[in-house]
C-alpha positions as CSV (number, residue, x, y, z in Angstrom):
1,X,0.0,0.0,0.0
2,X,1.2,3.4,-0.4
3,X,0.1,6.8,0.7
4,X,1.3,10.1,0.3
5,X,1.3,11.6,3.9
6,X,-0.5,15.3,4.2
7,X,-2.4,14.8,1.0
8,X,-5.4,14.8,4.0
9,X,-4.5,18.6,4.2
10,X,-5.8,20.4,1.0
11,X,-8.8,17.5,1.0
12,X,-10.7,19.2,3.6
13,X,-9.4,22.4,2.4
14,X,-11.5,21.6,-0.4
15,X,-14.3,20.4,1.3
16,X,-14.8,23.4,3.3
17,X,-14.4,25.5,0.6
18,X,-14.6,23.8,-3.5
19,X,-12.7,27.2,-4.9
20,X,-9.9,26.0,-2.9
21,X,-9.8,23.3,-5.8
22,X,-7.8,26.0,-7.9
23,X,-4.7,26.7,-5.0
24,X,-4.7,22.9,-4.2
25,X,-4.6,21.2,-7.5
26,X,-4.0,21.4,-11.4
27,X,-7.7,22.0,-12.3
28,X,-6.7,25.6,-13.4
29,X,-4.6,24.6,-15.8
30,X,-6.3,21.5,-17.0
31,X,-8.5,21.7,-20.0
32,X,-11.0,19.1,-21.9
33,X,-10.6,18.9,-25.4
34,X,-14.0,17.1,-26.8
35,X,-14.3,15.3,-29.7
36,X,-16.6,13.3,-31.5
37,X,-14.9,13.0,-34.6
38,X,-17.8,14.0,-37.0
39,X,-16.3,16.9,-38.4
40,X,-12.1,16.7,-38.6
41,X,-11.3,19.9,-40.6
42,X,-10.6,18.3,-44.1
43,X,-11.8,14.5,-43.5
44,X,-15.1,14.9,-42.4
45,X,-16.6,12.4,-40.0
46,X,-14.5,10.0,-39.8
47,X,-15.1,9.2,-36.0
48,X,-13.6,10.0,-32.5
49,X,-10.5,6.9,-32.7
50,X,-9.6,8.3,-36.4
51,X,-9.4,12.1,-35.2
52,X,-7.7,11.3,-32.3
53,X,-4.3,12.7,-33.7
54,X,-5.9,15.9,-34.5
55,X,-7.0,16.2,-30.8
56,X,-3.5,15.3,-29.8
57,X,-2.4,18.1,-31.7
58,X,-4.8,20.4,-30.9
59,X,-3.4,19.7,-27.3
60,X,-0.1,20.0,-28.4
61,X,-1.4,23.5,-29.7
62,X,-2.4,24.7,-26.5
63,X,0.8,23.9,-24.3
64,X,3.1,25.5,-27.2
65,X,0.8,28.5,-27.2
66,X,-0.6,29.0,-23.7
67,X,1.2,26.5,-21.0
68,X,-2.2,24.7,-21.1
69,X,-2.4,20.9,-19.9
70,X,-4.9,19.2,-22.2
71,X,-6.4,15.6,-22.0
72,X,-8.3,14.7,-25.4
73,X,-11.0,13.3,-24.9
74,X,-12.8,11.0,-27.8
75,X,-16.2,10.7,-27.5
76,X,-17.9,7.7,-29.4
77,X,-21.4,8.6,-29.7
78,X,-23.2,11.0,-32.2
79,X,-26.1,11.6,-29.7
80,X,-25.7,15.5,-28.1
81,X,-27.3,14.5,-24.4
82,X,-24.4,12.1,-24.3
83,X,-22.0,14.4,-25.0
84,X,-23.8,16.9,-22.7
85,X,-23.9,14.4,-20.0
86,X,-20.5,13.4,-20.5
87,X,-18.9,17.1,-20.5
88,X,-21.1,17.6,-17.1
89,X,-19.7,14.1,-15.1
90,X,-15.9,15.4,-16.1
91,X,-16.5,19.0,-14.9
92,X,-14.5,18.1,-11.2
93,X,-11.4,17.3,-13.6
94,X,-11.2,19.9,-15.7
95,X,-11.1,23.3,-15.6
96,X,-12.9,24.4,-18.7
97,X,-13.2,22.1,-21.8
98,X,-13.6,23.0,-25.5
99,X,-15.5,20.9,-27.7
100,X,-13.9,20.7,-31.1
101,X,-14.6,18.7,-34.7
102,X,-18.2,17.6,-34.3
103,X,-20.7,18.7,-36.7
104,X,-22.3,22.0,-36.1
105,X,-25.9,21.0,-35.4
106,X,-24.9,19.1,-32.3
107,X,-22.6,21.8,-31.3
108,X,-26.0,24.3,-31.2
109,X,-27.8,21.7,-28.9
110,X,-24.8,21.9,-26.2
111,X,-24.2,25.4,-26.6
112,X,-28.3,25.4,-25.5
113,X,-27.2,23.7,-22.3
């Protein structure tokens, strides 16, 4: 077993007070870039495994530029409330996320949300 002694410490920190997340923790700095592959700039849909390189790069993009930590994140439905719903579970991760090459009808129902 291991344990990392005084990580205890900024955990209730945050408990008593969740904008504590930001001194505590890399959430500040950690961005969500969504994908569902249906609209890679150039090649269409051809799915969230297939566009996974473009995400990388995208995240590649915004630590060159910015000093931004991204995860990608491929997303393999077409259906928005998934997508919605799965944007909303990550939101403790992340501290915003983007959601990039998906076709622009769905991206009109999640801006709605």
């Amino acid at each position: 077993m291991a344990y990392t002694p005084g990580v205890a410490d900024p955990c209730l920190e945050i408990e008593k007070n969740p904008e504590d997340v930001y001194k505590y923790t890399a959430k500040g700095n950690l961005v969500a870039v969504v994908s569902n592959g249906t609209a890679v700039l150039g090649l269409g849909n051809i799915g969230a495994l297939a566009g996974k390189p473009v995400m990388e790069g995208k995240g590649v993009l915004f630590k060159r530029f910015a000093d931004i930590d991204v995860f990608d994140i491929e997303l393999g439905t077409e259906n928005p409330d998934e997508i919605i719903l799965a944007c909303k579970l990550m939101e403790p991760t992340f501290g915003a996320s983007t959601l990039r090459t998906s076709r622009l009808r769905s991206v009109f129902t999640l801006r709605k949300h």
